[in-house]
C-alpha positions in Angstrom: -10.9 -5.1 18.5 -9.3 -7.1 16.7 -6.7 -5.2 13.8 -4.4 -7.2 11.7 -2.3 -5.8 8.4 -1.4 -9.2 5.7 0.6 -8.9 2.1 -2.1 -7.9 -0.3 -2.8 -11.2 -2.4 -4.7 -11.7 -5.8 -7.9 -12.3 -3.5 -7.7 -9.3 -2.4 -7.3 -7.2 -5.9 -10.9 -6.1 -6.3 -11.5 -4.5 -3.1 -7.9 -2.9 -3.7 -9.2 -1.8 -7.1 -12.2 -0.3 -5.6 -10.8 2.1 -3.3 -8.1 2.9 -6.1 -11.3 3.7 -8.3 -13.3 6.2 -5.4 -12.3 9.7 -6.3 -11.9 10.8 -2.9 -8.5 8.2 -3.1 -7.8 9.3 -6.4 -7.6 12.7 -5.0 -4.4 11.6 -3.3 -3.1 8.1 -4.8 -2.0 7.4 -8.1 -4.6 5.4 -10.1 -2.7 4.9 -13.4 -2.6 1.3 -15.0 0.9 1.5 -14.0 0.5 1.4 -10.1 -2.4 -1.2 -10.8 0.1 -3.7 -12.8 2.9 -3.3 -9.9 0.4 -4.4 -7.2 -0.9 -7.1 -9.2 3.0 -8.0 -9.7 3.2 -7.8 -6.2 0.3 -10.2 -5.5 1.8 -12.2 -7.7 4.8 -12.7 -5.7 7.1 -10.5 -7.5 9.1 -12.6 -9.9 10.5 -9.9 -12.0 11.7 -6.1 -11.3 8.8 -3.8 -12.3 10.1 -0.3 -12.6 7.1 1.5 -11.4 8.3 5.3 -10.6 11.7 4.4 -11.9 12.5 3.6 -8.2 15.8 1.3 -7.1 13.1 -0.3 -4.6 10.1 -2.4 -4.8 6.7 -1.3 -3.3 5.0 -3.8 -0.8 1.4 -3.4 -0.6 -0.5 -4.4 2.8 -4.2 -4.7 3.5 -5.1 -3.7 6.9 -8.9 -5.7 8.3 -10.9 -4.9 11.4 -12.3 -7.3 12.2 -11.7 -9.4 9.2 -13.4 -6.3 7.3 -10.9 -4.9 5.0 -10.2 -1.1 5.7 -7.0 0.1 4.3 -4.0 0.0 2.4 -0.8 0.5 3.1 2.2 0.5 0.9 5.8 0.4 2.3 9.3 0.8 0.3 12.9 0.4 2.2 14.5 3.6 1.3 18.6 3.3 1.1 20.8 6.1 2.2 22.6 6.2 -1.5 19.3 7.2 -3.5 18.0 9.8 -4.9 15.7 11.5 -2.0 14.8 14.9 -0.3 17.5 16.0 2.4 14.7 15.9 4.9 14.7 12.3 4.4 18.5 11.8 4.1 19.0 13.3 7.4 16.1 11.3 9.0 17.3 7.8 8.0 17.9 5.6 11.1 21.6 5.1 11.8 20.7 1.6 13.1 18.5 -0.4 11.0 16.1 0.2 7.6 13.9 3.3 7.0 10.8 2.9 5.1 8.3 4.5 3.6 4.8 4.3 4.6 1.6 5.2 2.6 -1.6 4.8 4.0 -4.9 4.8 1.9 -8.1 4.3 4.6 -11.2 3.2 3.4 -14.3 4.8 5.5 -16.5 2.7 3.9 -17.7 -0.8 5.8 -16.8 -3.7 3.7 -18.4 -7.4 4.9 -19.3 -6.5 8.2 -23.7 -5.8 8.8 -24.8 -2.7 9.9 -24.9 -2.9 13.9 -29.5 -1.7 14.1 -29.2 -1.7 17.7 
């Protein structure tokens, strides 16, 4: 099987969008017009500061692809030890490199690929 994860780019906006859309995401991720403009800023190749939740960090947004079939999102953040965050986080940070965050929105639903009939 072949897995790969690649920065989300413009191409990839309307299959983003889609899943964003599903109720069963919206359940759990933000949909606002907000979160849409910062991944499109992001696709972009983030030329300017956005402040989407206010945050001291920018969001990166990844696709993950089976099989070239696009099946998830994730979004990652560097989180520094000086900000604003839960105590469970603060004492969790690594004392040798960068913590992140990572958000993962997976899509159940087959993209590209055909149905296998056999």
């Amino acid at each position: 099987m072949n897995l790969i994860f690649k920065p989300a780019t413009i191409r990839d906006k309307e299959i983003i969008f889609n899943w964003l859309d599903k109720p069963y995401i919206q359940e759990f991720w933000d949909n606002s017009p907000e979160h849409k403009e910062d991944i499109i800023i992001f696709m972009s190749g983030r030329k300017e500061k956005y402040p989407y939740c206010n945050d001291e960090h920018d969001y990166h947004y990844w696709l993950g692809l089976i099989e070239d079939d696009p099946s998830c999102l994730i979004i990652t953040s560097q989180i520094m030890p000086e900000e604003d965050i839960p105590q469970i986080w603060k004492d969790n940070l690594s004392k040798t490199g960068n913590s992140n965050t990572l958000d993962f929105l997976i899509s159940y639903e087959r993209t590209t690929l055909p149905i296998d009939t056999d």
